[in-house]
N, C-alpha and C positions, 0 to 999 in steps of 0.2 A: 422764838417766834411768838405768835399771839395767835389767841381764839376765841372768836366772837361766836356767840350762841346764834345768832341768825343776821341779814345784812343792815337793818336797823343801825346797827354803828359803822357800819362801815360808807353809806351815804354821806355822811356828813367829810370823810378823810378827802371824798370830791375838789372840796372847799379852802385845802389846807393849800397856803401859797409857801411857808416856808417849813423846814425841817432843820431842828439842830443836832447836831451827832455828840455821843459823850465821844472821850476816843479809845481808851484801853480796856479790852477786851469786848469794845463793839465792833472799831475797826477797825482794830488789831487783834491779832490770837488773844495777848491779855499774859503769853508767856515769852520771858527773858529766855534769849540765844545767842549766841557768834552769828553775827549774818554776814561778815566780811572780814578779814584780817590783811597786811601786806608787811611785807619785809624789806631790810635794805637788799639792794641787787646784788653785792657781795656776799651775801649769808647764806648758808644752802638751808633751802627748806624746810626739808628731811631731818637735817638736827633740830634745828630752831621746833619744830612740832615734838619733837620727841622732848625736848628740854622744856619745854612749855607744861606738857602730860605730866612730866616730872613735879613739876613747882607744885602746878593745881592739884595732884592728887590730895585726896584728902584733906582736903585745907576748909575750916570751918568760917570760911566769909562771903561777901556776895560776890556774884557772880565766879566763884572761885568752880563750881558745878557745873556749871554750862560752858564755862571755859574747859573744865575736862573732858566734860561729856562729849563736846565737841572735837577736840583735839587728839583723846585717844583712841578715837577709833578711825584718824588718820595714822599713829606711830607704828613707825617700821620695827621698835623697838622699847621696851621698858629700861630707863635708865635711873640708877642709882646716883644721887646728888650728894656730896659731901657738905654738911654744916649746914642742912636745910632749915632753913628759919623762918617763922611766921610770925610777920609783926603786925602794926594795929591795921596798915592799910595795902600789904603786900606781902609777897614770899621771895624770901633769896635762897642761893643754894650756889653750889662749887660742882663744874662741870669740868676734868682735863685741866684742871689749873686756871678756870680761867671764870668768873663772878657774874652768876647770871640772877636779875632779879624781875618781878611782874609786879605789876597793882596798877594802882590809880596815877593821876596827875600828882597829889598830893605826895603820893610817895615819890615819886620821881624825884620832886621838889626837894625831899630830904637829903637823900641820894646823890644831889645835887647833876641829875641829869639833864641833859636839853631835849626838851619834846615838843619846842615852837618850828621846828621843818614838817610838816605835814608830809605820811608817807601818802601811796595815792588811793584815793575814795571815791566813789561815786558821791558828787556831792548832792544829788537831788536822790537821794535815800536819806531820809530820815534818822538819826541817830539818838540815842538815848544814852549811852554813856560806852567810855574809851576804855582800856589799859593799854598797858604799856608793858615792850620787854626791852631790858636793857640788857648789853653784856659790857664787864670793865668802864662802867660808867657811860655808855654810848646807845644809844638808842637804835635798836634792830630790828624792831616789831611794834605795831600796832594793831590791836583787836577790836573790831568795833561790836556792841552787844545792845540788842535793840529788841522789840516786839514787834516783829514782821506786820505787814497788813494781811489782811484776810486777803483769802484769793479770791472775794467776790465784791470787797469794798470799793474799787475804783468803779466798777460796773454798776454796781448800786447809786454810788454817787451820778455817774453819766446818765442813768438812765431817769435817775429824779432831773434833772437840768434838763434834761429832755422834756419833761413833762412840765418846765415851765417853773419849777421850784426853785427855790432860794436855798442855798446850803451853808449853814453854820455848824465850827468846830467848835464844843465846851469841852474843854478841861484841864486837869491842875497841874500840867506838864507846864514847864517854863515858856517865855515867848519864842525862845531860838527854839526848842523842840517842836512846839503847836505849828511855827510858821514853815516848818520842813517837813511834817507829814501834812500839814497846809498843800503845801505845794505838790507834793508826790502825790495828793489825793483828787488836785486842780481843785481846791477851793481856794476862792478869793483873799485876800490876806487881810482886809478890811471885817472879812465875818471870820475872822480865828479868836477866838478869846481864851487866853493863858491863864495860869495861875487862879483856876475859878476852882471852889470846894462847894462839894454840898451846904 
């Protein structure tokens, strides 16, 4: 917040027609989480979370922490992974005989997995980046891991529109990102500006 020694500056904010928002960590937390995951409908759950906790424990990459952090403190159980391996963009490991691995797009890629079938999302949430879990080369999960919005940013936003104000997004998140907390935040898509750095 801000503090003015007496209302002398704060007359003149009367005057202001527009406001621009930065977005990460204004109107967002500003911290990386699992806000959604989904599975294929054959998969149970219950393992897929526990073999998840598995891969991410300890693993020195991003997002590889709040994938746990998330996940273990859903598992029904600590499971042991034969041949756990951590490579540049992902972790594999051996469940019951049978090849489970996590990471990025990119890994998948290697792996030669298909992750073009979209499992299901809310698509007016905002996303900031994906992993993937595959078992025996098939895709069986998808994590989505974002910086939530603040729980007061949509009201802030309505309540400046209210009063008549113009509302612009700046900042250095690409344009698909800007234009999907764009949207979840109801600003116009015309005043999102992507890819801007100090």
């Amino acid at each position: 917040g801000l503090r003015f020694k007496n209302s002398t500056f704060l007359e003149p904010a009367v005057q202001i027609d527009t406001v621009v928002f930065d977005l990460s960590g204004t109107l967002t937390t500003g911290i990386l989480t699992v806000t959604q995951w989904d599975h294929e409908s054959e998969e149970d759950p219950q393992t897929l979370i526990n073999i998840i906790a598995a891969l991410e424990h300890s693993v020195p990459q991003p997002f590889a922490a709040q994938t746990y952090n998330y996940f273990s403190k859903k598992q029904s159980e600590t499971l042991t992974l034969e041949n756990k391996t951590i490579h540049a963009k992902g972790v594999s490991g051996r469940f019951k005989s049978q090849d489970y691995a996590i990471g990025n797009a990119a890994f998948m890629d290697l792996l030669d997995v298909d992750i073009t079938t979209p499992l299901n999302f809310d698509d007016t949430l905002p996303d900031d980046n994906f992993l993937y879990v595959c078992k025996d080369k098939t895709l069986v999960a998808t994590i989505r891991i974002n910086a939530p919005l603040r729980a007061d940013a949509l009201g802030t936003i309505n309540a400046l529109k209210a009063m008549g104000k113009t509302i612009h997004l700046c900042t250095g998140k690409d344009e698909s990102t800007a234009q999907r907390y764009g949207k979840a935040l109801g600003i116009d898509s015309q005043n999102i500006h992507a890819n801007r750095y100090p």
